[in-house]
C-alpha positions in Angstrom: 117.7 76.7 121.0 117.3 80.1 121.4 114.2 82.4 121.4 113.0 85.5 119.7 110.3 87.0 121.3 108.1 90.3 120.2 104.9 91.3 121.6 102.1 93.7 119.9 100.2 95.4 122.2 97.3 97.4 121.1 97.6 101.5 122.1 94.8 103.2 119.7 92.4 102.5 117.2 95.1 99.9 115.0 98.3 101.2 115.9 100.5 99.2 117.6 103.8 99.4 120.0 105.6 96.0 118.8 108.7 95.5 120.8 111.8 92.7 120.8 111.7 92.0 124.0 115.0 93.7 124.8 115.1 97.1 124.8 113.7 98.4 121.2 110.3 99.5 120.3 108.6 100.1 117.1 104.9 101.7 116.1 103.3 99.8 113.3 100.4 101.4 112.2 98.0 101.4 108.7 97.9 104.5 106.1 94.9 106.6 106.9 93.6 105.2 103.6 93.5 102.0 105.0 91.6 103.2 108.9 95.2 104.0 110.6 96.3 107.1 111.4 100.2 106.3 109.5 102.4 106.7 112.6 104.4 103.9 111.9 105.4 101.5 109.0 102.5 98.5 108.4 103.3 94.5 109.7 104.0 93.8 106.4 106.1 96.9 105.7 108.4 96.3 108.7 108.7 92.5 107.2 109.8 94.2 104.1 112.2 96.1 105.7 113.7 93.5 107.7 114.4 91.5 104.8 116.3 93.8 102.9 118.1 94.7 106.5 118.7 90.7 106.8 120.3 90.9 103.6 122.9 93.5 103.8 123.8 92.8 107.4 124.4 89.3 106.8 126.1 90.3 103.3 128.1 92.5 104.5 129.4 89.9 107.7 130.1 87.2 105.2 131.8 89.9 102.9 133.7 90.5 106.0 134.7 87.3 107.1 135.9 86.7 103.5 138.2 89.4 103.4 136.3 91.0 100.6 136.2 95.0 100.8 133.0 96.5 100.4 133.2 99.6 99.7 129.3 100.2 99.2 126.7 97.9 99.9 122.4 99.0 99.3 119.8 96.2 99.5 116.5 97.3 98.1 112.9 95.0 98.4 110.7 95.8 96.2 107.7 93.2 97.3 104.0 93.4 95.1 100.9 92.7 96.9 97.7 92.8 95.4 95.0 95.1 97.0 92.4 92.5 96.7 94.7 90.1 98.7 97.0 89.4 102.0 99.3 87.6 100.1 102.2 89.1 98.6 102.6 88.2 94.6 106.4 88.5 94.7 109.8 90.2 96.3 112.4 91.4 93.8 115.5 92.0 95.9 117.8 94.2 94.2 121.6 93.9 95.7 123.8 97.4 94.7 127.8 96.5 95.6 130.8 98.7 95.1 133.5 96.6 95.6 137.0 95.7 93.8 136.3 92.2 94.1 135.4 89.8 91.1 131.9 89.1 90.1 132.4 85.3 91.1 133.7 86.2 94.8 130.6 88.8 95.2 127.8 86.0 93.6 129.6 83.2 96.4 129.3 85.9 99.4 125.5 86.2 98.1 125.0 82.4 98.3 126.4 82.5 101.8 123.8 85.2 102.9 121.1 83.0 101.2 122.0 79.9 103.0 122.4 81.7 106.6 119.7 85.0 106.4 116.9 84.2 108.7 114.8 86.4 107.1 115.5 85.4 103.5 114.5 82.0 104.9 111.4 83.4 106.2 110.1 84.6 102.8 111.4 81.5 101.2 110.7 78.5 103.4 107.6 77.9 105.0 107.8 77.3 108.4 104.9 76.4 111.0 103.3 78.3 112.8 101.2 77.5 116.5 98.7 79.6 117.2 97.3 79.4 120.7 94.4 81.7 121.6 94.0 83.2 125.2 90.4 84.6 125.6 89.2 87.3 128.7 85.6 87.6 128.8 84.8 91.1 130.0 81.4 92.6 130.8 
C-alpha cells in the first residue's frame, strides 16, 4: 500500500513549513487575530482547500474518462466552524459545471468522484488515527 507522508516543522512563533515529502512546500500559519502572523493559509484552511481541489480534480478525471466535455468546472467549500469549537459544524460543497452533457450523466460523474475522492472520504468517513509521541528532554 502506498504512503503519503507530510511533515510540519516548526519555523516561528506558530507558523509552519508543511511539506509532501516530494518536492512541494506550503506555510500554514494563524490570522494575527488568532497569535499568527497570517503568512500562510491555517491547518484547517488547507484541508478546506484540498477538499474542494479533491473534488474537481477527480471530477474532472472521471468527466474525462467518460467522454463527457467540460467546458467549465468550479468547486467551492464553504465549511462552518464554530469559534467556541475545533470541530467543524458542516461543509456545503457547491459543484458549478458548464457542460453540454445531461443532468443524469453530470449527477453519475459526481457519484463516481464521491466513491473514489480521498479527501471527500476524509471529511466523510472516520478513519483512525495512531498517534505516537517522541519526547527530547532539553535543559
Amino acid at each position: 500500500m502506498p504512503k503519503h507522508k507530510s511533515t510540519a516543522k516548526l519555523v516561528e512563533n506558530v507558523r509552519t513549513l508543511v511539506d509532501n515529502s516530494r518536492t512541494h512546500t506550503i506555510v500554514c500559519d494563524l490570522p494575527t487575530a488568532k497569535g499568527g502572523d497570517d503568512t500562510g493559509p491555517t491547518a484547517l484552511e488547507l484541508a478546506i482547500m484540498a477538499f474542494s481541489d479533491c473534488a474537481a480534480t477527480i471530477f474532472a478525471d472521471v468527466a474525462k474518462q467518460s467522454n463527457v466535455d467540460i467546458r467549465r468546472l468550479e468547486v467551492v467549500a464553504e465549511a462552518e466552524k464554530p469559534a467556541d469549537s475545533p470541530i467543524l459544524k458542516g461543509v456545503k460543497l457547491k459543484v458549478n459545471i458548464a457542460t453540454k452533457a445531461r443532468k443524469q450523466l453530470i449527477e453519475a460523474v459526481w457519484r463516481r468522484t464521491e466513491a473514489n475522492c480521498p479527501v471527500v472520504k476524509i471529511f466523510t468517513e472516520s478513519i483512525p488515527i495512531e498517534v505516537e509521541l517522541s519526547i527530547e528532554t532539553v535543559e
